[in-house]
C-alpha positions as CSV (number, residue, x, y, z in Angstrom):
1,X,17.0,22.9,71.2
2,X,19.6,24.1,68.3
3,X,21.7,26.6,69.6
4,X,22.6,29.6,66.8
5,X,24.7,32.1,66.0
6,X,23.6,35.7,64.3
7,X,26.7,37.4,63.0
8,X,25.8,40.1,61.1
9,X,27.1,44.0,61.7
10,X,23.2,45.7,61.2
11,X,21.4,45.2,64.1
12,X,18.3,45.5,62.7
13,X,18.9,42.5,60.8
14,X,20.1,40.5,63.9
15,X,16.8,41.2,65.6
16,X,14.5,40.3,62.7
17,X,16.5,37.2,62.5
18,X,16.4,36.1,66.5
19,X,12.5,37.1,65.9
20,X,11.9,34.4,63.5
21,X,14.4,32.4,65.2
22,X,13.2,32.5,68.6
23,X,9.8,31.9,67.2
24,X,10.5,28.4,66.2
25,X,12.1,27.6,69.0
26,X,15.9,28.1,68.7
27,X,18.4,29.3,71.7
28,X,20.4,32.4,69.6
29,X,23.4,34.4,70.3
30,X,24.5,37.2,68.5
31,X,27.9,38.9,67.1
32,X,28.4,42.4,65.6
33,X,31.8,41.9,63.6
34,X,33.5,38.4,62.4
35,X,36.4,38.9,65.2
36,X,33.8,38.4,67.8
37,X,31.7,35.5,66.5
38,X,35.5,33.6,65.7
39,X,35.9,34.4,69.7
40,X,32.3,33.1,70.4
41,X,33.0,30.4,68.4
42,X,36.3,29.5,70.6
43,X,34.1,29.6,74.0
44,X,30.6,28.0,73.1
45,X,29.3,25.7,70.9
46,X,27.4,26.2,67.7
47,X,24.7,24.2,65.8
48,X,24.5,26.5,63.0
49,X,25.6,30.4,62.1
50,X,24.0,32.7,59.7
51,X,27.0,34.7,59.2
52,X,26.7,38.3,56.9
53,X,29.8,39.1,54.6
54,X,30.4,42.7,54.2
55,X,31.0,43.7,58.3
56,X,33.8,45.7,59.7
57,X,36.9,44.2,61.4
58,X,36.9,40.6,59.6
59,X,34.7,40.0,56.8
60,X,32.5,37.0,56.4
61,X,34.6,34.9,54.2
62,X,37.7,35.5,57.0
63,X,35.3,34.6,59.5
64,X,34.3,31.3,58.2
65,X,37.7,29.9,57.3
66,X,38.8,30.5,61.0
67,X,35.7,29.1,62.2
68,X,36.2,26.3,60.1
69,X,39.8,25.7,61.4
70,X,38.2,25.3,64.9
71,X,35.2,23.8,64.8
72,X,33.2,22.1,61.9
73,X,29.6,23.9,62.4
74,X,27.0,24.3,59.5
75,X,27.2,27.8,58.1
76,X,24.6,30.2,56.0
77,X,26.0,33.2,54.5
78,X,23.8,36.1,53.7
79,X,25.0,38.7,51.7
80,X,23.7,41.9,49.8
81,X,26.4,40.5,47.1
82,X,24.4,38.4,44.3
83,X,27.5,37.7,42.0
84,X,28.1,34.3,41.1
85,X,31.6,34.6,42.5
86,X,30.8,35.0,46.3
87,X,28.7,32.0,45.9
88,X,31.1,30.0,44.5
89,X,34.0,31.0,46.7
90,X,31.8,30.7,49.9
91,X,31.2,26.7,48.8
92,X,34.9,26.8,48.0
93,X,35.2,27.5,52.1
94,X,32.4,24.8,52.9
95,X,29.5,27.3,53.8
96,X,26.0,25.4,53.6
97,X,23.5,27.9,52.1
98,X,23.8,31.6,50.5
99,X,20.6,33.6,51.2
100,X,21.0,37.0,48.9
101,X,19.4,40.0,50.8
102,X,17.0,41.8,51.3
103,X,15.6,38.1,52.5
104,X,12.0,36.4,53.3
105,X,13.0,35.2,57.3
106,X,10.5,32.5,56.7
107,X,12.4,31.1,53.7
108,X,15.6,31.8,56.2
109,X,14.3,29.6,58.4
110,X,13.4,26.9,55.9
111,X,16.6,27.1,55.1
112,X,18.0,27.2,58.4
113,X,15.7,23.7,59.3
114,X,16.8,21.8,56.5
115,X,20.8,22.7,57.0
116,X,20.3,21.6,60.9
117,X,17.9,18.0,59.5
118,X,21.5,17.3,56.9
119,X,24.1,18.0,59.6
120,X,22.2,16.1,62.7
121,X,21.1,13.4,59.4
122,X,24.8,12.9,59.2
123,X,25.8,12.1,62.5
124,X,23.1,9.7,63.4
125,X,22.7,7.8,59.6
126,X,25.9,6.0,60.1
127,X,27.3,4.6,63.0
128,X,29.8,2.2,60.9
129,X,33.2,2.1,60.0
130,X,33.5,1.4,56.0
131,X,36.6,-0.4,54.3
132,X,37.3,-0.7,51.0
133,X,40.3,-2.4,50.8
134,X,42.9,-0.1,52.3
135,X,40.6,3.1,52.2
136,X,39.2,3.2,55.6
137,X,35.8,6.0,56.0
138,X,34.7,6.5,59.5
139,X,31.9,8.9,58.8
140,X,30.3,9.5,62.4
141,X,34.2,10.2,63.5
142,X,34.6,12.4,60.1
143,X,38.0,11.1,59.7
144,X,39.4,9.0,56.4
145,X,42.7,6.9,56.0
146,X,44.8,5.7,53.4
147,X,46.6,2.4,53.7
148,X,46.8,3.4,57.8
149,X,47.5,7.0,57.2
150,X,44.9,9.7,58.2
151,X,44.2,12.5,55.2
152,X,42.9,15.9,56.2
153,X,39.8,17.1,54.1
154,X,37.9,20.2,54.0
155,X,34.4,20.2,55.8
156,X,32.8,20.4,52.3
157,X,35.3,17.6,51.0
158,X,34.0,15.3,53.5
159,X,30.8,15.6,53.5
160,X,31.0,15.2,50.0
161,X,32.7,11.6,49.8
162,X,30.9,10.9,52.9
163,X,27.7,11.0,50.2
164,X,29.3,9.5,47.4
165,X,30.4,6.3,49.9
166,X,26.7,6.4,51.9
167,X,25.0,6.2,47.9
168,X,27.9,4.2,46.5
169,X,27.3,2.3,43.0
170,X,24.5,4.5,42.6
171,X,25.1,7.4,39.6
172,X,25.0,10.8,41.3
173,X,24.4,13.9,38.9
174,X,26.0,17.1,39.6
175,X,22.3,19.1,39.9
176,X,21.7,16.4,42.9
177,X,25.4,16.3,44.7
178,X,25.1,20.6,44.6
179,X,21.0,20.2,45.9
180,X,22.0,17.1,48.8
181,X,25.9,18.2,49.3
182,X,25.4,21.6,49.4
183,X,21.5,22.5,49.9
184,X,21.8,25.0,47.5
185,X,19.7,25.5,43.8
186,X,22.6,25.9,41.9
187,X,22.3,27.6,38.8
188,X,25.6,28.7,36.5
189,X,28.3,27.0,36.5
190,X,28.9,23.9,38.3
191,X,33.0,23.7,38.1
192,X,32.9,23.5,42.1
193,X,31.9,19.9,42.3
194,X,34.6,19.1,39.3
195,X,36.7,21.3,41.7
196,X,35.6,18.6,45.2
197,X,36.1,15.9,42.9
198,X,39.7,16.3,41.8
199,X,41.0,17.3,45.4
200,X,39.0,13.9,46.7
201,X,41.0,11.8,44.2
202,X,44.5,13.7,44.7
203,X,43.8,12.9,48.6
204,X,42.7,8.9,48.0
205,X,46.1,8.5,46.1
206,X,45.6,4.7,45.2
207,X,42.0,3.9,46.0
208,X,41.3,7.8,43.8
209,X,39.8,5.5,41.2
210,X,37.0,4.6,42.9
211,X,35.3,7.9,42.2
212,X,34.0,7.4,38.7
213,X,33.6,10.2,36.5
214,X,30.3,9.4,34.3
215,X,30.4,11.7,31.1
216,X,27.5,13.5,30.2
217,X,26.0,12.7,34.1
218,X,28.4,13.4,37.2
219,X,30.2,10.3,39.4
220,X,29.3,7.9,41.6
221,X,31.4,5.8,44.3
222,X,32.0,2.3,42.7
223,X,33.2,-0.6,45.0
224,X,32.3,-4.2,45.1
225,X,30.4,-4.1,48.6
């Protein structure tokens, strides 16, 4: 049973959310202000949190990167905040989904089931350790050296060369890295995967040339095996 956390300061919200939630079958816990789900955070363990932006104390973006710096759980951000900004800065953090209120909780819950089917996906798709030439990927221990050295990565940095490497050779567009990456329908501007990309190859140093930039399409991993 998937264990979630509702962060959210209305608790209204909260409560139509465990509803749903509880429903299908999940074990939820619920915070009122981003201080206390960072301190839930520290103390349990999290397969996913919907997390709300606009709350008193530490906002929802705050909330997230500390999260993030302790523990690498799948995130949803809701938000009463449409603007093509907040989107793009809470991908920027490695968020998962962005559901706009007000919200269907069914198509929260869709949501919620296909973020929890990519993040367990992950862990069981690969048990291998991958080497191309001195670029070592260990993607069930999420870690990635260069020439012996271990790089740090964002969560979302990761999981995104963790997909380029899993569907290497193949030509990935930036419409399908944004819908398998990110689990998002992206519409607007798609500078955050150029954004990943660049980052990826500045941390690969010698091996960065093995992401391929494909005009016109997106990249794709190239290697030999």
């Amino acid at each position: 049973m998937a264990r979630l956390l509702i962060v959210d300061d209305e608790e209204n919200i909260r409560e139509v959310v465990k509803e749903y939630a509880e429903f299908e079958g999940y074990e939820i816990d619920e915070a009122e202000d981003g201080m206390q789900a960072v301190s839930m955070c520290r103390e349990n363990d999290y397969d996913l949190i919907i997390l709300d932006i606009m709350m008193p104390k530490l906002d929802g973006f705050s909330a997230c990167k500390e999260i993030k710096k302790i523990k690498d759980i799948p995130v949803i951000m809701m938000s009463a905040r449409s603007e093509e900004y907040d989107k793009l800065f809470g991908f920027e953090l490695g968020i998962d989904d962005y559901v706009t209120k007000p919200f269907s909780p069914k198509e929260l819950m869709a949501r919620v089931a296909a973020v929890l089917a990519r993040s367990g996906g992950s862990k069981k798709k690969d048990d291998r350790v991958m080497k191309f030439s001195g670029l070592e990927i260990d993607i069930p221990g999420r870690s990635v050296t260069v020439d012996g050295k271990k790089i740090d990565l964002t969560p979302k940095e990761y999981d995104l060369l963790f997909y380029l490497v899993e569907n290497r050779n193949i030509a990935l567009s930036r419409d399908k890295l944004l819908r398998d990456v990110w689990g998002y329908d992206f519409f607007g501007d798609d500078r955050t995967i150029d954004t990943h990309i660049k980052n990826l190859r500045n941390n690969l140093g010698p091996y960065r040339d093995m992401i391929v930039t494909l005009r016109g399409v997106g990249y794709k991993f190239e290697s030999e095996h």
